[in-house]
SEKE-890720 format. One line per 8 residues: their letters; for each residue x, y, z of C-alpha. Coordinates in pm, whole numbers. Layout:
// residues N
A	X:Y:Z ~ ...
//
This chain:
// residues 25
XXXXXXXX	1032:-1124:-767 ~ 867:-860:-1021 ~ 495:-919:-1051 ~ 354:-723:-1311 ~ 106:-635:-1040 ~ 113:-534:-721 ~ 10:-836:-390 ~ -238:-893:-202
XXXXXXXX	-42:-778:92 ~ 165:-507:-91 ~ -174:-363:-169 ~ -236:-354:209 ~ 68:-257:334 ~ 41:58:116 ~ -314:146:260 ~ -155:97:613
XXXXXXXX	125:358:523 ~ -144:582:372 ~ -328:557:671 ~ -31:649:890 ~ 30:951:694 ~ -152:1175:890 ~ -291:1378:542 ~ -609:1364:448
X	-690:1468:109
//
């Protein structure tokens, strides 16, 4: 599994984890 780019839902998982880290910049 190495997609040259990153899913759909990897995409929103990292937003999720961005929005958990409470640092706003």
């Amino acid at each position: 599994m190495a997609d040259p780019a990153p899913s759909k839902s990897d995409i929103e998982e990292i937003f999720k984890r961005l929005r958990a880290i409470p640092s706003n910049k």
